[in-house]
C-alpha positions in Angstrom: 35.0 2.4 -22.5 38.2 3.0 -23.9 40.9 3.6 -21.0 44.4 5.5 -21.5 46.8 4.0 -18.9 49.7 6.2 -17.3 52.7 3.8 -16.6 55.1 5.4 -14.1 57.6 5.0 -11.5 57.7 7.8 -8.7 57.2 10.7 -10.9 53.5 12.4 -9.7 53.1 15.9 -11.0 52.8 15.0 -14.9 51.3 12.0 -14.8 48.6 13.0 -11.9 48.0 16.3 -14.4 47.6 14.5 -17.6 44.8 12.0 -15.7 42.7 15.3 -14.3 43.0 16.8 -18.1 42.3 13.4 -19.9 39.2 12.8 -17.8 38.7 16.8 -17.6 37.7 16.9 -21.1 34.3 14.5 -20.4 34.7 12.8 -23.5 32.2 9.8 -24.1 33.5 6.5 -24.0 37.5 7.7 -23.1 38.7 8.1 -19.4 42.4 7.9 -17.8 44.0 6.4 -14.7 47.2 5.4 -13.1 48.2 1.8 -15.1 46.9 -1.7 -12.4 48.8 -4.5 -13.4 47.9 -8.0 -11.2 48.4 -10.7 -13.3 50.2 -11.0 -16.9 49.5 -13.9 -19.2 50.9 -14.6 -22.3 48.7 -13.3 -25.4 46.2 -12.2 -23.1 44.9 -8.5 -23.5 45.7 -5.5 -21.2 42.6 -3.5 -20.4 43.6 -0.4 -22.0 43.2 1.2 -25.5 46.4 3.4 -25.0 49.4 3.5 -22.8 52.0 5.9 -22.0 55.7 4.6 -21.1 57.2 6.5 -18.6 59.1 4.2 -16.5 60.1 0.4 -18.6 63.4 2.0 -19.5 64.1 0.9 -15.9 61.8 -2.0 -15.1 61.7 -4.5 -17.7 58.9 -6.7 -16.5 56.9 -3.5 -17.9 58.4 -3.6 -21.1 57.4 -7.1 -21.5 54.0 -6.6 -20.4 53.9 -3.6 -22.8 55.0 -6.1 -26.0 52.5 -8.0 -24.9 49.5 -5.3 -24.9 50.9 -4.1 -28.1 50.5 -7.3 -29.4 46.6 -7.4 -28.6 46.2 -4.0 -30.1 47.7 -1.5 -27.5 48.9 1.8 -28.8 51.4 1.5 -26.5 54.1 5.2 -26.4 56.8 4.8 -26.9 56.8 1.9 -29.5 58.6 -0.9 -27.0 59.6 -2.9 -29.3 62.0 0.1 -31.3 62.8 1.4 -27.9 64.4 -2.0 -26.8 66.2 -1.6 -30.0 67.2 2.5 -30.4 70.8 3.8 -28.4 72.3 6.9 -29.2 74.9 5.8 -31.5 72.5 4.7 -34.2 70.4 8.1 -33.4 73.4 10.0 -34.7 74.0 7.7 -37.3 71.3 8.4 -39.0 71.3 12.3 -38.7 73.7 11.9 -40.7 71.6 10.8 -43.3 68.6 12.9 -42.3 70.9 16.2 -43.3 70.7 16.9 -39.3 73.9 18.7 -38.0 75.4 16.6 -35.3 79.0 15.9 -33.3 81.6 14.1 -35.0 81.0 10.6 -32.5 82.7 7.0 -32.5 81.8 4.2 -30.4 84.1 2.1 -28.5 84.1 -1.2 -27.1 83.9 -1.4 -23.3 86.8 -1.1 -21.1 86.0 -4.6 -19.2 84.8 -7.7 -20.8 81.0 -8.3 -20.9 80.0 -11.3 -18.6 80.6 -14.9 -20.3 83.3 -13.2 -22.5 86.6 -13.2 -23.1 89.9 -12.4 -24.9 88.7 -14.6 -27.5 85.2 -13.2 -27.9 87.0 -10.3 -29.5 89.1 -11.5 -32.0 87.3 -9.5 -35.3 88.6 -6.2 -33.3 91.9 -4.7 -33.6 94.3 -4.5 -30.5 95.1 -1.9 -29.6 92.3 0.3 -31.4 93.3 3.4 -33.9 93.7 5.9 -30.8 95.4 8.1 -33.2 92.9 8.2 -35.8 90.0 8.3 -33.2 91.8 11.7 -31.2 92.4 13.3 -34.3 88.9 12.6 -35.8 87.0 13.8 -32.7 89.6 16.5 -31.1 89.7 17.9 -27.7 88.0 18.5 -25.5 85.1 15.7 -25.8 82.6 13.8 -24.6 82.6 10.5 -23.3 79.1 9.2 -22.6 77.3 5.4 -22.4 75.8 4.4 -26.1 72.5 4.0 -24.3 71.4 5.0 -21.1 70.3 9.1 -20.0 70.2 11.5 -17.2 74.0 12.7 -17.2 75.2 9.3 -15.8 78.9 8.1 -16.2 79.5 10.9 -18.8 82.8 13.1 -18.7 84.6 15.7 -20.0 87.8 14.7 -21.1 90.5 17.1 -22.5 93.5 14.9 -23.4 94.5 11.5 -23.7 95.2 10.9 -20.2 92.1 12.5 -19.0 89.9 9.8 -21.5 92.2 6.4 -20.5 91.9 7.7 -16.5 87.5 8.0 -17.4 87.9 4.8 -19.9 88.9 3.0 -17.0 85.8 3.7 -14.6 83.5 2.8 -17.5 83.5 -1.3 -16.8 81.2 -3.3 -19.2 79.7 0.0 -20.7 79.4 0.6 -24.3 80.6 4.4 -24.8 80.7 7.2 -27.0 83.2 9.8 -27.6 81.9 12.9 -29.1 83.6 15.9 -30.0 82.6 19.1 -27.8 80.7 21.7 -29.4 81.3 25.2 -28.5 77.9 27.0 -28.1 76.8 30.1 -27.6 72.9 29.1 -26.9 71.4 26.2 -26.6 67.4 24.6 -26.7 65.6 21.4 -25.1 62.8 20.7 -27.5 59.7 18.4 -27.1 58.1 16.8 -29.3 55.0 15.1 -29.2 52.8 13.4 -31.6 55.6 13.9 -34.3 54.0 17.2 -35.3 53.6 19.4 -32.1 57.2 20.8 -30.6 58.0 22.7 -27.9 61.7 24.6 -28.0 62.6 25.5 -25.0 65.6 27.7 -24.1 67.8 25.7 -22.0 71.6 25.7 -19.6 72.8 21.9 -19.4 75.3 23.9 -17.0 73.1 25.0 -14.7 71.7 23.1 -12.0 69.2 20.2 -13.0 66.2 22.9 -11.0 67.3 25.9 -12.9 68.5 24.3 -16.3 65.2 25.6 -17.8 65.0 29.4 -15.6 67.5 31.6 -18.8 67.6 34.9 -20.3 68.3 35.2 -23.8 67.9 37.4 -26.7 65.1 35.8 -28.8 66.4 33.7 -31.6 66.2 34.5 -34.8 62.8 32.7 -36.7 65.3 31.2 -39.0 66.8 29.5 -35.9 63.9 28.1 -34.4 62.4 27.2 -37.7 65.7 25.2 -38.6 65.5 23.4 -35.1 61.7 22.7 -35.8 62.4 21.3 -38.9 65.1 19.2 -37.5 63.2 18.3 -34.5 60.4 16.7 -36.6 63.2 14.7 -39.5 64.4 13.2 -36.5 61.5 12.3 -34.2 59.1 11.2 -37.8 62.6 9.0 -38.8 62.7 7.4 -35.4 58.9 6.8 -35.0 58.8 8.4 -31.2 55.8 10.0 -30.0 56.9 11.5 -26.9 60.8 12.4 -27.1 63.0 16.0 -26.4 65.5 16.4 -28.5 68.7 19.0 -27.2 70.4 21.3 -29.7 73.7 23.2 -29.0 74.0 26.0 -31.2 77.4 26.9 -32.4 78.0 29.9 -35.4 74.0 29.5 -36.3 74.3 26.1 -36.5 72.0 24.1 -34.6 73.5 20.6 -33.5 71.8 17.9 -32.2 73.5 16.6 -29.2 70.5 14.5 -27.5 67.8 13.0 -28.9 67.1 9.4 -27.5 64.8 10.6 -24.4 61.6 8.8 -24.9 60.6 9.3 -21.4 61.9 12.8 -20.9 61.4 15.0 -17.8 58.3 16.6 -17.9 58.3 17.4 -14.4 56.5 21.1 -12.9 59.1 21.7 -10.7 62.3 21.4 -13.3 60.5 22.6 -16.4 58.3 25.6 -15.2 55.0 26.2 -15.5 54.2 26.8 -19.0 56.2 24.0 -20.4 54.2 21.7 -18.0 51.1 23.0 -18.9 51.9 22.8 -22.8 53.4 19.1 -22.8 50.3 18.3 -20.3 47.8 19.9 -23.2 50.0 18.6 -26.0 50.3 15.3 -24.5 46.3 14.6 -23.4 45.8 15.6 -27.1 47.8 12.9 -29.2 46.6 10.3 -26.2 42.7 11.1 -26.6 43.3 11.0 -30.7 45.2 7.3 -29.9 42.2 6.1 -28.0 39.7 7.1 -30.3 41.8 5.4 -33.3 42.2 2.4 -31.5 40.6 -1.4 -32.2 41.6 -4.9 -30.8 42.0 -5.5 -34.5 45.0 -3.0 -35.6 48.2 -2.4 -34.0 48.2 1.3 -32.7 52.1 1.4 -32.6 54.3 4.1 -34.5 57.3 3.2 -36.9 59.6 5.6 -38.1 60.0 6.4 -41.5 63.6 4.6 -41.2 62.0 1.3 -40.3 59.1 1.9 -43.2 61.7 2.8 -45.8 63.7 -0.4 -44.8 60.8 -2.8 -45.4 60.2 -1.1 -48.7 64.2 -1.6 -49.2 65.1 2.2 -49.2 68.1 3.3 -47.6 68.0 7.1 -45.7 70.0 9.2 -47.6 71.2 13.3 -47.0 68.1 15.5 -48.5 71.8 17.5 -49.4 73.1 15.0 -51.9 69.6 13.4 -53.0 69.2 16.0 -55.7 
């Protein structure tokens, strides 16, 4: 019997659905439950063909025991051992490469020294920093956000210098970004699962977190949303994630990628409605049975991107625009 394993934290609705459709399907030889962990020994097996992260972003004893089932032949989704490695920064980084339209963005050291560290730790940086040179690359208003983290914590809107050294100061020993605004006039949350099947989904960051999903538009135009397809896939195929949303603002026809490091993104029925729950539910049971029945204690069942491939094969990403 090979057993797909749903690791969560408090979330119910999508991972309770995806068991009942999993195990719905009466497929010979694959079932799905609720991940049981009671005892973790190193190199030893998990009991599971596949597993889906939803919750070692915040626990990491479970991203340890997920290395370790990966190791013994786990497909384990997301990858854990790129996760522990992936922050936002990088993600735009390489859109930039990708030919994927995204905020001008620098990265600055945090306000307070990290723990054991000190003045001295940072002699290779530059006291003060370029503030000049950053303000005028990045303009006003902007973002200021955490390199790596999610869910709207400790970011701000900052309109002038004062505003960002008054914010800069809260931040303590987090790395953050600062990321020019972009003015849009619509905006989509996109899932993507598998890296082939996406979902876009109209979608108000503005909005309360209940109703971000509930908005009226004009349909797009199928130039639009087969642009933010396309991108969608570069990115989420480059960065080797099987189960990751990536957010677009859309500014003069332009769609700009704002988010896209959410490898456990909500997928919950009461914040993304009911059709979007039903298709990442379907979408999601889909690439999870196909995992399971590709699996073997013999071969490792994780996903790397094509910018981890192309690095082992000594290739550097470079814009599709000036790769003639």
């Amino acid at each position: 019997m090979k057993k797909i394993g749903i690791l969560h934290g408090k979330e119910r609705s999508f991972p309770h659905a995806l068991i009942e459709r999993i195990n719905g399907q009466n497929e010979t030889g694959i079932m799905a439950e609720s991940v049981t962990i009671n005892k973790v020994a190193q190199g030893e097996p998990s009991d599971y063909a596949v597993i889906l992260d939803r919750i070692s972003q915040d626990v990491l004893f479970y991203r340890a025991y997920l290395k370790n089932a990966a190791l013994n032949g786990t497909a384990v989704i997301n990858n854990p051992f790129w996760w522990s490695a992936d922050e936002k920064f990088f993600n735009n980084c390489l859109a930039t490469k990708l030919g994927v339209a995204v905020p001008r963005t620098v990265i600055l050291p945090s306000k307070d020294h990290p723990a054991d560290c000190s003045a001295e730790s940072f002699s290779n940086l530059a006291f003060p920093l370029d503030w000049d040179g950053i303000f005028e690359y990045i303009g006003w208003p902007a973002y200021f956000k955490p390199h790596s983290g999610g869910g709207w914590k400790n970011v701000y809107k900052v309109r002038d210098p004062d505003e960002f050294f008054k914010a800069y100061e809260e931040t303590g020993q987090l790395v953050m970004l600062l990321q020019s605004e972009v003015q849009f006039d619509d905006y989509y949350r996109c899932y993507c699962i598998g890296g082939t099947d996406v979902r876009i989904m109209p979608y108000e960051p503005r909005n309360p977190h209940h109703l971000r999903y509930v908005v009226e538009r004009p349909p797009a135009s199928p130039a639009l949303l087969e642009r933010i397809k396309r991108d969608v896939l570069t990115l989420n195929q480059a960065l080797g994630y099987d189960f990751n949303t990536v957010e677009f603002a859309i500014s003069n026809g332009v769609p700009y990628a704002i988010d896209f490091c959410n490898p456990a993104p909500d997928a919950d029925r009461g914040s993304v409605g009911e059709e979007n729950f039903a298709w990442v539910v379907e979408a999601s049971a889909r690439m999870l049975m196909r995992k399971a029945r590709e699996s073997s204690p013999t071969k490792s069942g994780l996903t790397w991107g094509s910018y981890v491939k192309g690095s082992v094969a000594g290739k550097v990403p470079t814009d599709p625009a000036n790769n003639k």
